[in-house]
N, C-alpha and C positions, 0 to 999 in steps of 0.2 A: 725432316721432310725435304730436305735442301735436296735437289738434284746431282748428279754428279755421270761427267763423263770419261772414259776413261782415257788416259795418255802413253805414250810408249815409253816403256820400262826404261828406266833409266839403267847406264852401263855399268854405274858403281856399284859392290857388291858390301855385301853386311858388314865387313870385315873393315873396309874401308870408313863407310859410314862410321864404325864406332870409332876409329882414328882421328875424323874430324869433328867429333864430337866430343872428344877429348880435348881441343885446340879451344874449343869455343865455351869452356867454362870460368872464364873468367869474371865474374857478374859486376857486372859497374854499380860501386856503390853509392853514387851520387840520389840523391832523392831530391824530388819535387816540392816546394812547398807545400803545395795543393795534392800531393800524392796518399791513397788512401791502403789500408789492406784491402785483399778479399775477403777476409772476416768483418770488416768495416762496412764494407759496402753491400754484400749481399744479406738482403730481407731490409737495406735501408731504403723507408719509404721516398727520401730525399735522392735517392739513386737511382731513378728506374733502368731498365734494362730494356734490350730492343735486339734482333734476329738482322744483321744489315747485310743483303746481294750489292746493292749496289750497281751494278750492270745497268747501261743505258740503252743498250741494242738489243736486235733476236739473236747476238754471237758473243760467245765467253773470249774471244778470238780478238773482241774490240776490249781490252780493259782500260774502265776510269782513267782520267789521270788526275795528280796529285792535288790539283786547282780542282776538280770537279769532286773530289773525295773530301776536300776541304768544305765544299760549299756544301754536301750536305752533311760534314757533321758540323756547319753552325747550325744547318735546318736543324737538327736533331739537339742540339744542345738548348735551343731557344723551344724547343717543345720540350725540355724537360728529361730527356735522357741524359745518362753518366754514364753509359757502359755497352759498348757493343759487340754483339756476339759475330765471328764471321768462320768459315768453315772448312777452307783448305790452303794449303801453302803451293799447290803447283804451279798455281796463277799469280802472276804478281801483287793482282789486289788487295789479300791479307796485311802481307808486309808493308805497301802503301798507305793502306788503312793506319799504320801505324806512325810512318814517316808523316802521313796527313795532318794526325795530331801534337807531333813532335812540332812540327813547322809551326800550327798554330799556339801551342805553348810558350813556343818564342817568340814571336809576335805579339801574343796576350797571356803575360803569365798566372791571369785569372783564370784563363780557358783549363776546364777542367771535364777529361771523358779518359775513360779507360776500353781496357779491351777483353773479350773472353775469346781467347785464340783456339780454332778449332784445327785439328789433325787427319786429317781423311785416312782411314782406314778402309781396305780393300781385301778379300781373299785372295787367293793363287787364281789367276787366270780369270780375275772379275770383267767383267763387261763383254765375255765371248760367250760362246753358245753351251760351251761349257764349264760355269765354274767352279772348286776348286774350296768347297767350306769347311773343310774339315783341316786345309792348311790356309796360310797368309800370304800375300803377298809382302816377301822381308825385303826386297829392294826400296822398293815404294813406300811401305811404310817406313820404314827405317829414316827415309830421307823426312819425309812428315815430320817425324819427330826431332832429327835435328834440326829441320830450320825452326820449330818451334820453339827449340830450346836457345839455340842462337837468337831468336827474336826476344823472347823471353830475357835474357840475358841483358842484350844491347839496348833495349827500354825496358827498365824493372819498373819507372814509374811510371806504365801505360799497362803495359802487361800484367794482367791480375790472377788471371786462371787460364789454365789450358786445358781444351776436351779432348780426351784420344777418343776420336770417331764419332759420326754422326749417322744412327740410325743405325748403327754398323754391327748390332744381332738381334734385329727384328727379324722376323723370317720371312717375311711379305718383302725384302729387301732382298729377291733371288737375285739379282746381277752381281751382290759382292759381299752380303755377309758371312761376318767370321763368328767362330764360338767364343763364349767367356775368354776364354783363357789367353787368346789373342790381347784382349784388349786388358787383363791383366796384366799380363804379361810386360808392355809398355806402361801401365800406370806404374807397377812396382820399380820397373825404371826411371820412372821422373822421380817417384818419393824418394830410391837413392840416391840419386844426384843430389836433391834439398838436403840429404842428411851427410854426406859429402859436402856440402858447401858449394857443389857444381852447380847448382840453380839457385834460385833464389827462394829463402827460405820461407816464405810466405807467400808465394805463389800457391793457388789451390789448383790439385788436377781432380779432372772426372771424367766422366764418359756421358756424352748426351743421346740419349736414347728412347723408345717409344712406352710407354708404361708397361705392357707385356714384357718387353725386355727385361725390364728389374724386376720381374716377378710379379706383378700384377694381373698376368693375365693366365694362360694356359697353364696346367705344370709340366710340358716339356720344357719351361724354360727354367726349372729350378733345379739349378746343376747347382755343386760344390763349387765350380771355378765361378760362378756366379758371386757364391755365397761371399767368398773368398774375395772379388773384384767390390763388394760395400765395404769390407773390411780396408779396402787400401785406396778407395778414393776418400776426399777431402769432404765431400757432400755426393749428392745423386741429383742430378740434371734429369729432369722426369719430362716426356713429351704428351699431350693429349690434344686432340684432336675430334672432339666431339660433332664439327662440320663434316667431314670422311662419313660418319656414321649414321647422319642424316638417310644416308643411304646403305651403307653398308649392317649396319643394325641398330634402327628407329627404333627403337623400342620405347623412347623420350619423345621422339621426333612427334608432333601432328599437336591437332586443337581438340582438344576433349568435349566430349557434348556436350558438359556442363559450359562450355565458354561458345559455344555457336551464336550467343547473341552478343556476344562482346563488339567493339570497337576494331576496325583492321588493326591496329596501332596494337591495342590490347589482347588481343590474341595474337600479335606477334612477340608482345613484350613474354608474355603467361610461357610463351614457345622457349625463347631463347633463355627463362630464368631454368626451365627443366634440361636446358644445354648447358649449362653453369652448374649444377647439381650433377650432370653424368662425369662432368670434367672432373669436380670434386670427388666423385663414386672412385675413378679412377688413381685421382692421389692415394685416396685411403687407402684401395686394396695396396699400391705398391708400402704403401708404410706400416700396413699391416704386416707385409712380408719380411719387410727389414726386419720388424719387430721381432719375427719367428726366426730370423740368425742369430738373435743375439745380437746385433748391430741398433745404436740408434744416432744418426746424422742425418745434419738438417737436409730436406730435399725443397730443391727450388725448381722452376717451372722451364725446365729449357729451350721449350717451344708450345707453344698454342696460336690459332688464329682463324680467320674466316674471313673466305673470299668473297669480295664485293659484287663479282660478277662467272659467269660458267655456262654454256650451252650444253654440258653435257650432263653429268648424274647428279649437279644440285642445282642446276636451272632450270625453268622453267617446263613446265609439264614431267620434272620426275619431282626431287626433294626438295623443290621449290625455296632452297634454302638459302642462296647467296645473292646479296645488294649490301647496298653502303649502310642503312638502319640497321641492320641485323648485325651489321660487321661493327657498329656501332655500340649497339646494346651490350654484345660478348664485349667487345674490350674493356667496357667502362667495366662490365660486372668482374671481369679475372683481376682488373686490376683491384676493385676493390676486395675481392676475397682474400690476394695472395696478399695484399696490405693486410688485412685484419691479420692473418694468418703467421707475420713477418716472415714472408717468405718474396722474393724476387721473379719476376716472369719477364721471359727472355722474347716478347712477344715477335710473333712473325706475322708481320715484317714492316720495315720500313719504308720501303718504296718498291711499287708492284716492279716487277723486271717479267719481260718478254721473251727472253731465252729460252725460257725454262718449259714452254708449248707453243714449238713454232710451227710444230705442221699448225697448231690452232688455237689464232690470234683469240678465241673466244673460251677459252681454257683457264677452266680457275688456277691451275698453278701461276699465271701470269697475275694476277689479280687477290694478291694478299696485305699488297701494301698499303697503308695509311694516307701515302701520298700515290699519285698516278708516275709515272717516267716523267710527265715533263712539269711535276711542281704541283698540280692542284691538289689541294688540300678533301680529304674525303670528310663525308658528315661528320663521322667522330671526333673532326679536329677544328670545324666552323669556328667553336669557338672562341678556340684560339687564334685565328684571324681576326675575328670583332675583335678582340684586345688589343689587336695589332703584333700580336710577338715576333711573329714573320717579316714585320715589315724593314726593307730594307735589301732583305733575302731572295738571292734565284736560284733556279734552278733549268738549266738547258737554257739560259737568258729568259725566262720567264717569272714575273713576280708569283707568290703564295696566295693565289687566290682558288676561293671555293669551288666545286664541283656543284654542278647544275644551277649556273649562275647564282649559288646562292640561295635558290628555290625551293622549300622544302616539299609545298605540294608536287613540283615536278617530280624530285623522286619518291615521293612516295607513291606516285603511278607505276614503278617498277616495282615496288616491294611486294612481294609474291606473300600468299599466307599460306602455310601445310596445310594436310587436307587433315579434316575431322578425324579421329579414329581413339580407339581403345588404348590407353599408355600404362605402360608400368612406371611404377612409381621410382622415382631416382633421389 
């Protein structure tokens, strides 16, 4: 779901690219003591997993710096994450992200978080009025992939997995997706580098993408090069989004008239358990699909989440569906399934970022994160304030404390309930 805008083509051409990508396999073999696999870590309940922007402003234009990337992966490691997903290398943020944790390892050589580095993928002529899905944009990506690989390289024990592409053959993604084959295309290039010795051999690649994408949904999307892209990633990074659908197809979405005399509480709870069931609906067809290539790897959850707040299609007087309770109830329940399940959820997000809808500060894209931009802590994570795990911790110079001072009646004035109607069962 990450956002992405586009930048001017860089003047290196492919040819070059693979030149210096040839310089840069060198892989440092020093390891961490605290250093783990990506087979280690993914579906370990003791690992969670988290979707990090990071961005502090309405502009990609101001990136973090290394002090501010540091502060929040203590926030992040004192809640219990190990492992953060981030999404492109054109911005310095990634590679920071990664110096972040480097600096703190030497600092505390307890401190332990790794990384699942993402690659942004693009077509030919992505982000104009025309673009270009039937080819790739091979300057752009090409560079993606080497600093990936270079990053990869230069911290083996940070660097755990790399996704080539986010979102990047959904078809609802017109400004820059490509077909299967693109993103084949570069995974079969990192697994030969691992078998080269040019990467590191334990590094897992995939491609993070929407459940349709891997087969899940339409069957325009079940091509050979498709088939062929499970065969050559390491796992399948699976996206759902059952908050989009609120509105886009309810079918789950509302209070059933057996539940009109429930509890507000309770018919929100009754609500968001049949928003946990469609997510699940969604895993399965995609593993059912696997199942029909002939392919079976683990698939772990590379994105899901629910905005706190929205003025437009889940706020208030349409799908009634975003606040901090709701955004509450989903997280605890994904985390508890993909635990039952060993499987890893890459949840989105960590901390809401502004960027991302600036004509409209009231924009659920702005409004996914667990914390707000300046630190306060949303419902779902109360608790972990009363414990104190935060304590000590800032964020924008602001200590970890609760949203709505605390008050639970107050927000539960906000908590909207769907309207009654007829569901199918999920």
């Amino acid at each position: 779901m990450y956002c992405m805008l586009k930048v001017p083509a860089r003047i290196i051409g492919f040819a070059i690219i693979t030149l210096l990508l040839s310089c840069n396999f060198n892989v440092n073999k020093q390891k961490s003591v605290n250093s783990m696999k990506a087979s280690q870590i993914l579906g370990n309940p003791d690992y969670l997993a988290i979707s990090y922007g990071g961005y502090r402003t309405n502009s990609r234009d101001v990136q973090p710096t290394i002090s501010e990337l540091k502060e929040d992966m203590l926030i992040l490691k004192a809640a219990g994450i190990r492992i953060v997903r981030t999404y492109n290398l054109q911005y310095a943020k990634a590679s920071n992200v990664v110096k972040a944790i480097h600096e703190l390892k030497k600092e505390n050589s307890s401190f332990e978080m790794y990384v699942m580095l993402g690659a942004w993928i693009d077509c030919k002529d992505a982000w104009t009025s025309h673009p270009n899905h039937d080819l790739e944009d091979e300057v752009n990506n090409a560079s993606e992939i080497e600093k990936a690989i270079k990053l990869a390289n230069q911290y083996p024990d940070i660097v755990k997995i790399i996704s080539v592409g986010n979102e990047a053959m959904v078809h609802w993604a017109s400004s820059y997706f490509v077909q299967p084959w693109v993103i084949l295309k570069w995974v079969n290039h990192l697994q030969k580098l691992k078998q080269e010795g040019k990467l590191q051999k334990d590094i897992w690649v995939t491609s993070s993408d929407n459940f349709a994408s891997w087969g899940g949904g339409e069957n325009s999307y079940h091509k050979k090069d498709l088939e062929a892209l499970y065969k050559a990633v390491d796992y399948v990074s699976m996206h759902t989004y059952p908050m989009h659908d609120t509105h886009y197809n309810p079918v789950f979405w509302g209070v059933s008239p057996k539940e009109e005399n429930l509890s507000k509480e309770d018919k929100v709870k009754a609500s968001m358990q049949r928003a946990k069931k469609y997510a699940i609906s969604q895993y399965e067809s995609v593993k059912k699909y696997m199942l029909s290539t002939g392919v079976n790897k683990p698939i772990h959850i590379g994105e899901t989440g629910w905005a706190s707040r929205s003025n437009g299609l889940y706020g208030p007087n349409k799908s009634n569906a975003t606040d901090e309770y709701k955004e509450a109830l989903y997280y605890n329940a994904m985390r508890h399934w993909t635990a039952q399940e060993g499987m890893s959820c890459f949840y989105f997000e960590a901390f809401d970022e502004n960027w991302k809808d600036i004509v409209n500060p009231d924009g659920s894209e702005n409004y996914f994160g667990l914390f707000t931009i300046n630190g306060k802590a949303k419902y779902v994570l109360w608790d972990m304030v009363d414990k104190g795990v935060f304590n000590g911790l800032k964020r924008n110079g602001n200590s970890i404390i609760k949203t709505y001072n605390g008050d639970k009646s107050l927000l539960m004035n906000d908590v909207m309930v769907p309207q009654v109607k007829l569901l199918q069962e999920h």
